[in-house]
Every structure is written in structure tokens, then in C-alpha cells.
C-alpha positions in Angstrom: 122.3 103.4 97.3 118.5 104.1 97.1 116.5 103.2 99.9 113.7 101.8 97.9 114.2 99.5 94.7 110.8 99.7 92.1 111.1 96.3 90.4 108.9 95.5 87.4 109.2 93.0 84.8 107.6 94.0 81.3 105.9 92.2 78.7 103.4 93.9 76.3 101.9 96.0 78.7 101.8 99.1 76.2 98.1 100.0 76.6 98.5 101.0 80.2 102.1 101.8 80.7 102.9 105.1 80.3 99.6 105.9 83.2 101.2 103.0 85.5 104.9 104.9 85.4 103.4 107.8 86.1 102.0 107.1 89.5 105.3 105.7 90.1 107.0 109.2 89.4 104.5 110.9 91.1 105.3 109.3 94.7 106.0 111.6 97.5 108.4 109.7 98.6 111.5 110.1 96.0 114.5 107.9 97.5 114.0 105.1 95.0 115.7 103.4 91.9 113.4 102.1 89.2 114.5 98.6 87.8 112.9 97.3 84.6 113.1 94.2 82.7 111.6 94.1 79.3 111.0 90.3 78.3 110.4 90.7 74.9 107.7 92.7 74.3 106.5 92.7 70.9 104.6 96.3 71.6 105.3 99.8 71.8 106.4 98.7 75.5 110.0 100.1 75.6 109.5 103.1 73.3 107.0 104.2 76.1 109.6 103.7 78.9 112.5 105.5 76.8 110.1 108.5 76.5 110.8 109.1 80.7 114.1 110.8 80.8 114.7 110.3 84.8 118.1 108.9 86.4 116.5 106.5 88.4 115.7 104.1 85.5 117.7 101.1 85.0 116.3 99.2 82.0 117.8 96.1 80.7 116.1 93.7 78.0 116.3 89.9 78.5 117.8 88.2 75.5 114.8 86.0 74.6 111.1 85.7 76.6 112.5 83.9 79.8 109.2 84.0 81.5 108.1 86.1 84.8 109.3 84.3 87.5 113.0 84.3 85.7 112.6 87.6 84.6 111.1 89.2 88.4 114.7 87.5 89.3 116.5 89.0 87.3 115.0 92.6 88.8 116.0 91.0 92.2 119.4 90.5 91.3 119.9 93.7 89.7 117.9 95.7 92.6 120.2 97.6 95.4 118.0 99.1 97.9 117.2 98.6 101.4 113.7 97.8 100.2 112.1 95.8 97.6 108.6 96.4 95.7 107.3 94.5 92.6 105.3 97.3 90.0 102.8 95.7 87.4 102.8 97.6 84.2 99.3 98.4 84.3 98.4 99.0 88.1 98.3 102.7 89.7 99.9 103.9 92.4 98.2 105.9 95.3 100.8 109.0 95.4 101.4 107.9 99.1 102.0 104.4 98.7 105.9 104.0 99.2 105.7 106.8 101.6 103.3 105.2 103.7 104.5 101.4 103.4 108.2 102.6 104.3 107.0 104.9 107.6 105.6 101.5 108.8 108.6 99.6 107.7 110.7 101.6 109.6 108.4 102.0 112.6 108.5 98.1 113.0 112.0 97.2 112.2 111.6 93.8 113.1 109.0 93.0 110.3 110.0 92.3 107.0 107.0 92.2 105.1 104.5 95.0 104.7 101.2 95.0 102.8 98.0 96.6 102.0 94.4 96.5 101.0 93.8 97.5 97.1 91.6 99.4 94.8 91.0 97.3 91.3 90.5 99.5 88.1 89.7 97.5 84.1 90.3 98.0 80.8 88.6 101.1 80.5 89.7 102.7 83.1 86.2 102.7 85.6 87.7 101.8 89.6 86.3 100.1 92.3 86.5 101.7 95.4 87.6 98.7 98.4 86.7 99.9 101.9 88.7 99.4 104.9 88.5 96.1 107.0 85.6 96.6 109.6 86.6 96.4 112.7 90.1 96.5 112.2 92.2 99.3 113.4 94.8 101.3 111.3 97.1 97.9 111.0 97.6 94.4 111.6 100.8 92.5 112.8 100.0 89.2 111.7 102.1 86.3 113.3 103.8 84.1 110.8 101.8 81.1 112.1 98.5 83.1 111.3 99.9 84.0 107.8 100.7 80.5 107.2 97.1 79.3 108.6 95.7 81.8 105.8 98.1 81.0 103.2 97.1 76.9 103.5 94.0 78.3 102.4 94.8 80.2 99.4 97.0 83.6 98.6 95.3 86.3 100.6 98.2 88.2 100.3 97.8 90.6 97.0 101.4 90.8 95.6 100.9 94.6 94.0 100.5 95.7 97.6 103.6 94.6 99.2 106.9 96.0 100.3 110.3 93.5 101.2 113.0 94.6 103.4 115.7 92.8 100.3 118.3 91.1 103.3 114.7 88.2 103.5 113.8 88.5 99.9 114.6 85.0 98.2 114.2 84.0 94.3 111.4 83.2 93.0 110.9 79.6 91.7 111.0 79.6 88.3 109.1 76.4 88.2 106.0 78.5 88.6 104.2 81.2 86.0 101.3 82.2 88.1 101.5 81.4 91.8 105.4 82.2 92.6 103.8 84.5 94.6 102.1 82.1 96.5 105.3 80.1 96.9 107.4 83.3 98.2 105.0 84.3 100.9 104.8 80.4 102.4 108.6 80.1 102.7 108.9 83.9 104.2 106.6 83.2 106.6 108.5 79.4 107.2 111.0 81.1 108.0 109.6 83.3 110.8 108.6 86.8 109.0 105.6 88.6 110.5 103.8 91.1 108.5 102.0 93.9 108.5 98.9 94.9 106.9 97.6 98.0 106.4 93.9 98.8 106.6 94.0 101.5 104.0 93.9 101.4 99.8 97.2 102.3 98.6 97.0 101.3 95.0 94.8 100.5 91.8 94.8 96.8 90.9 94.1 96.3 86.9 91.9 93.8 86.2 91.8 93.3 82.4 91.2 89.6 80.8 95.0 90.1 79.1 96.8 90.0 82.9 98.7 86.9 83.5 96.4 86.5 86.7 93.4 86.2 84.6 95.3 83.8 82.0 96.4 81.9 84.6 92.5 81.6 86.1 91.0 80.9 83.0 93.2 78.0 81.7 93.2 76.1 85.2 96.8 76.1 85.7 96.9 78.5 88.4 95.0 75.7 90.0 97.7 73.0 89.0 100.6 75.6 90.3 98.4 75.6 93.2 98.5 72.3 94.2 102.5 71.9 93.4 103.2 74.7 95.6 101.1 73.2 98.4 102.9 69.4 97.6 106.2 71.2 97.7 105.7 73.1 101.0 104.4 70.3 102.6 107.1 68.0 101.5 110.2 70.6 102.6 108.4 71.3 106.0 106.9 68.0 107.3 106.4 69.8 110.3 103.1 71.5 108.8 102.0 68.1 106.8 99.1 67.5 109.5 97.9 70.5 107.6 97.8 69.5 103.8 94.9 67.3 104.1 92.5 70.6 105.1 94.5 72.6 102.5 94.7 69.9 99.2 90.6 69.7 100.3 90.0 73.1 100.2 92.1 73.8 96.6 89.7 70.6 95.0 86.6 72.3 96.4 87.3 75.8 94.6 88.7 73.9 91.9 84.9 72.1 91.2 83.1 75.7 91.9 86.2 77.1 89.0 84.6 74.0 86.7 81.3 76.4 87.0 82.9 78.6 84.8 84.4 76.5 82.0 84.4 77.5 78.9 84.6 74.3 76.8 83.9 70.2 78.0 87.5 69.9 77.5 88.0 72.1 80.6 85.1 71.0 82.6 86.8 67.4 82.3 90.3 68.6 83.5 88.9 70.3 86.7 87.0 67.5 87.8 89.9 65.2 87.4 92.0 67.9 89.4 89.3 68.0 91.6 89.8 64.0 92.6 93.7 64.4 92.1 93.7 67.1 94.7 91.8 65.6 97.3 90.7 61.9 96.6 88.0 62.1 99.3 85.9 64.1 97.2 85.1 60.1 95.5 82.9 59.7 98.6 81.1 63.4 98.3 78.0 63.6 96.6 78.5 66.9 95.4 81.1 65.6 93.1 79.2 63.0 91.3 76.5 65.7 90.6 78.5 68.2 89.1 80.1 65.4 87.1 76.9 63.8 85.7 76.0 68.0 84.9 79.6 68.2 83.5 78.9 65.3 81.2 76.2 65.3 80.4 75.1 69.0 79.6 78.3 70.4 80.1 79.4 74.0 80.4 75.8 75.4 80.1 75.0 73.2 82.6 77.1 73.7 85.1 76.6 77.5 84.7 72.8 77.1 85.4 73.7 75.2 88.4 75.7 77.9 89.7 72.9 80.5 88.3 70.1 78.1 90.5 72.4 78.1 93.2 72.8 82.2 93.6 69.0 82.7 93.5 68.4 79.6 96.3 70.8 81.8 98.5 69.6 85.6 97.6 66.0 84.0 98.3 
């Protein structure tokens, strides 16, 4: 069996493809399998990933678009190694970044979840360079009450970056299209995982408007999967409820600054009303009430140039 098992799920991710496989190939460390699920793709997708000739690819091709929480399962199921890591069809790999997630895996054999810091890179291929944490040393151990603290307040963790020892890996919930993510890392650290962070760059994050991320960010629903993931936690561990309070109050307020960016009134309207279904409290905050007289009354333009006066009051 390999040691590692390269998971990605496929759809449409044709412009960028054959450059993402390519840093996954070009690892230094070799000991993996490559798993790939193409969910339909109506693009030159698998004709790209048929052009690699290497034994380590196991492609398969779900029988109808069963979205990518379903179809990051199915990579789960099929996966054999020791270790588990989810590859987006567009990102880049550092050619050290297995090597140097497994060294730490293996130097800490009691943590089971191992992630990094990250690089971004768009459409047209011009990066961002991140810099290490200041004052942080090589790694982090992070407690799983600390990751849980962090995670009440939104997903720091960035999913590209992270490596699973597969005996704590569970399935995702298919409930969710764009924060399962946020779901898994709650429930591993529920259950008592540390992890590990490492204060280095290992990887190239894409950051084009076609990612699910961006769909997901853009339409508000990231913010409704938000708030069900939260209402769900809380429920199946009532011993963290005296938390939710702080947490559903934190989601509304980055759900009114989202309504700053809103595209149409339609949108303005449904993030102030998830604003109030999130945290009621915000009825008594008069912050609401003027970004929902701005909302109506001028609507998106207006809310941008609040957020426009608002920049220039703090760079003053």
C-alpha cells in the first residue's frame, strides 16, 4: 500500500489542470497513490488526466454530477494509504510539500492533523507571496480546545494545506457544498485531534472567480452552510453550547460587512435577514438599522460607499 493517498475530486477544472498535476508529480517525496474522481466534467478535464501515463493514478468517473462533498467521499472510500490529502485541480504544489507535511507527521505520531500556511496565485497566473507567522517558531501544536476556540470563529484552517492520518478521517457531510470543510475540522477536533501547523508556505492557492470558494462567497450560501454547521455542532455537543451565542454573533456580523459587497437588492435583502436570523440581538444594534435604511434605500451602491467612507476614516 502507498503511504500517502493524493485525493482530488474533478469538475471542469481544464484551464489549470494539467500545471496543478504537475506539481503533484514533481514531489520529492514519491510514496503516494493518486485518486481522482471526475464528476462530470463537461471540459477537456479527463482527456488532460489521460495524457499522464504514471501507475499511481486511479481514475474513476461518477455516473452523474453527485456534488463535491459526495464525490470527495467517494476519493475517501477508494483511498488506501496511511495518509490522506485533498488536491484542488487548480492549486500548485511546493515540490516539498508531502515531503515536509509527512516528516512532521511522523515526528509527532500522536497528531493526526497537519497543516500549513499558503501562497494564493489567480487566473493569470501572477502569485502572492504569504510570509511566515511573526513571532512564531518553525511549528505550532495547537490543542484541540484552541482549534475549536478558532474554529467557533470561522475556518482558519485552509483545506489545500492539510495532511490526515486516514484511521481519524470521517466522511464528509454531504449536506454541505461549501463549508464541509468547516464541518470536518469541528468534529476532528471534538473528538480530541491536535494539530500542527506549519509556519512555512508549502503550496499555491488559486484564486479565480470560477472556484467553488468564490461561488460559494458570492451567492451567500457559504454564509447559510455556515450557520447550519455551527446549529449542528452545537446541537451534537451541548457541552460547547455556552459557546454559540459568541459564535452565531460573530457569523451575523461578517454576514452584514458580506452585504457591503452585494451585487443586486435582492442580495442585500437576504444578508440582512441572515443577519437577524443568525443572531437576533443585532435588532437592538444600531449598526443594523443603518446599514438597512443604506440597503434600502440606496442599495448596493450604497452600501459600497459606506464601506469605501469607512476605509478612508480608518487609513486617516
Amino acid at each position: 500500500m502507498p503511504k500517502v493517498s493524493v485525493l482530488m475530486s474533478v469538475y471542469n477544472k481544464g484551464q489549470f489542470l494539467r500545471e496543478a498535476m504537475l506539481s503533484v508529480f514533481a514531489q520529492t517525496f514519491t510514496d503516494f497513490e493518486f485518486v481522482i474522481y471526475d464528476n462530470c466534467s463537461t471540459d477537456n478535464s479527463v482527456t488532460i488526466i489521460e495524457e499522464f501515463i504514471d501507475s499511481r493514478i486511479r481514475l474513476y468517473r461518477n455516473s452523474r454530477n453527485v456534488g463535491p462533498a459526495t464525490s470527495l467521499n467517494n476519493c475517501i472510500e477508494a483511498a488506501g494509504g496511511e495518509y490522506l490529502v485533498f488536491f484542488h485541480g487548480d492549486d500548485i504544489w511546493e515540490e516539498t510539500f508531502l515531503e515536509t507535511n509527512i516528516d512532521y507527521l511522523n515526528r509527532f505520531p500522536s497528531i493526526n492533523v497537519c497543516h500549513s500556511l499558503m501562497h494564493s496565485i489567480d487566473a493569470n497566473g501572477n502569485k502572492s507571496f504569504s510570509q511566515n507567522s511573526k513571532n512564531a517558531g518553525e511549528f505550532e501544536i495547537t490543542p484541540y480546545e484552541n482549534v475549536l476556540g478558532r474554529l467557533f470563529k470561522g475556518c482558519y484552517v485552509k483545506t489545500p494545506t492539510v495532511v490526515y492520518r486516514h484511521n481519524v478521517m470521517r466522511f464528509y457531510d454531504f449536506r454541505y457544498t461549501y463549508a464541509c470543510d468547516w464541518d470536518m475540522y469541528l468534529h476532528l477536533a471534538a473528538s480530541g485531534n491536535n494539530f500542527i501547523v506549519i509556519n512555512k508556505p508549502l503550496m499555491y492557492y488559486r484564486t479565480s472567480a470560477g472556484n467553488e470558494t468564490s461561488a460559494g462567497v458570492r451567492g451567500g450560501n457559504l454564509i447559510v452552510e455556515g450557520y447550519m454547521v455551527l446549529r449542528s455542532f452545537f446541537s451534537l455537543y451541548p457541552a460547547y453550547a455556552r459557546f454559540s451565542c459568541k459564535s452565531f454573533k460573530r457569523l451575523s456580523d461578517a454576514t452584514l460587512r458580506r452585504a457591503r459587497d452585494a451585487e443586486t437588492r435582492d442580495q442585500v435583502n437576504f444578508l440582512l435577514r441572515c443577519a437577524i436570523m443568525f443572531s437576533p440581538v443585532q435588532l437592538i444594534n444600531p449598526g443594523y438599522y443603518l446599514y438597512l435604511f443604506i440597503g434600502l434605500i440606496f442599495g448596493p451602491v450604497g452600501l459600497k460607499l459606506l464601506k469605501s467612507s469607512r476605509k478612508k476614516g480608518v487609513s486617516n
